[in-house]
C-alpha positions as MATLAB code, in Angstrom:
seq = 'XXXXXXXXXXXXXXXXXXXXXXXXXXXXXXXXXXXXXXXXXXXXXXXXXXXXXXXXXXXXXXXXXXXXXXXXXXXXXXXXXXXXXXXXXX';
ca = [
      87.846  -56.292 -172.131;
      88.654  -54.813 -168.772;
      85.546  -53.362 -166.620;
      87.404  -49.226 -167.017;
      87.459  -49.699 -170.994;
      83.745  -51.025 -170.941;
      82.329  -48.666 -168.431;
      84.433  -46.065 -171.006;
      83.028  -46.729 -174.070;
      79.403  -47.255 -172.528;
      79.606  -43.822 -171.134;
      80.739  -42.406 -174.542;
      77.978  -44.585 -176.440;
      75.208  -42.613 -173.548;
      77.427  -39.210 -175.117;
      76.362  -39.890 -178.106;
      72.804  -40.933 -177.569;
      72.559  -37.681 -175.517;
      74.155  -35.671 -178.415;
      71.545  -37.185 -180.757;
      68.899  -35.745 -178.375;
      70.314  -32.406 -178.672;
      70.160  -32.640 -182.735;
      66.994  -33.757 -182.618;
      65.263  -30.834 -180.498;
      67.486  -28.418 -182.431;
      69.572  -27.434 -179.376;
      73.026  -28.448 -181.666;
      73.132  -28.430 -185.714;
      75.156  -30.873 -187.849;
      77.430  -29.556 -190.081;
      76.424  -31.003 -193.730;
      80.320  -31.259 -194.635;
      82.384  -32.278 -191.735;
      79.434  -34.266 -189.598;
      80.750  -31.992 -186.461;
      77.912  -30.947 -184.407;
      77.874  -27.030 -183.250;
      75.861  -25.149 -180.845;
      72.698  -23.250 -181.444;
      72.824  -21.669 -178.009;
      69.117  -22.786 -177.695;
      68.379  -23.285 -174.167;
      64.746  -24.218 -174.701;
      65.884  -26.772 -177.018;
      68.462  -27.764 -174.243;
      66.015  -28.431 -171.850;
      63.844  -30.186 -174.113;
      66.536  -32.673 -174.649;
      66.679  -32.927 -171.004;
      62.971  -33.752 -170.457;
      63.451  -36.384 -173.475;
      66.312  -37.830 -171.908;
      64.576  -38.128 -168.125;
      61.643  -39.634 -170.326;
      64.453  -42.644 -171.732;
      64.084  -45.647 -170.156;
      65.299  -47.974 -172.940;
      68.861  -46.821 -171.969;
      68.304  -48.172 -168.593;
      69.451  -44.631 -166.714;
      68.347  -42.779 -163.976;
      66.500  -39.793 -165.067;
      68.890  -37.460 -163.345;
      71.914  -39.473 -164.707;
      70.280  -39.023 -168.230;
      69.917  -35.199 -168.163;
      73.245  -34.831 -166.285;
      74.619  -36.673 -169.833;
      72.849  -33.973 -171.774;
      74.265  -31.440 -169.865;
      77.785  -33.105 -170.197;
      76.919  -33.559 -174.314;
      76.083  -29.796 -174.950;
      79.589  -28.840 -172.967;
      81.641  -30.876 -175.145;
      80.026  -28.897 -178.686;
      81.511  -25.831 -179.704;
      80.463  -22.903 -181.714;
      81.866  -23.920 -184.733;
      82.644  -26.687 -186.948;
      86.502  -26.651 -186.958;
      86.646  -28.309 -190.542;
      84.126  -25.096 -192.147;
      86.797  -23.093 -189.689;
      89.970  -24.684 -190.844;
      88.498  -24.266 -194.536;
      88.042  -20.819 -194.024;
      91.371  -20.017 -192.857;
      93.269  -21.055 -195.910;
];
């Protein structure tokens, strides 16, 4: 595997981890159909995610690197699952 595709798929594997956080302080909300994760607009929860993440040193980060993923994570949700939209639509 080349070094670009691992350093890619690490940095979507710290995505993830970093979108778990966000579930898990209630800052994003899994849909129960699709598994697509949506935004609560919660940013207490947001920053509570954050602090967990700075906290996180079995991923090996920098504290700073860890809540910038966070940060990155919550950007990439949206406001609605697009499978419950798509649904509704037809």
């Amino acid at each position: 595997m080349s070094q670009a595709k691992h350093l890619i798929e690490q940095h979507d594997d710290n995505i993830a981890w970093a979108k778990g956080l966000l579930v898990r302080t209630g800052a994003v909300t899994k849909c129960e159909h699709h598994e697509e994760l949506t935004d609560n607009y919660d940013p207490e929860a947001v920053e509570e995610a954050i602090k967990l993440a700075k906290k996180a040193s079995a991923r090996d980060l920098i504290a700073d690197h860890a809540a910038e993923l966070v940060r990155e994570a919550v950007l990439d949700i949206g406001d609605e699952c697009s499978g419950c939209a798509a649904w509704e639509r037809d």
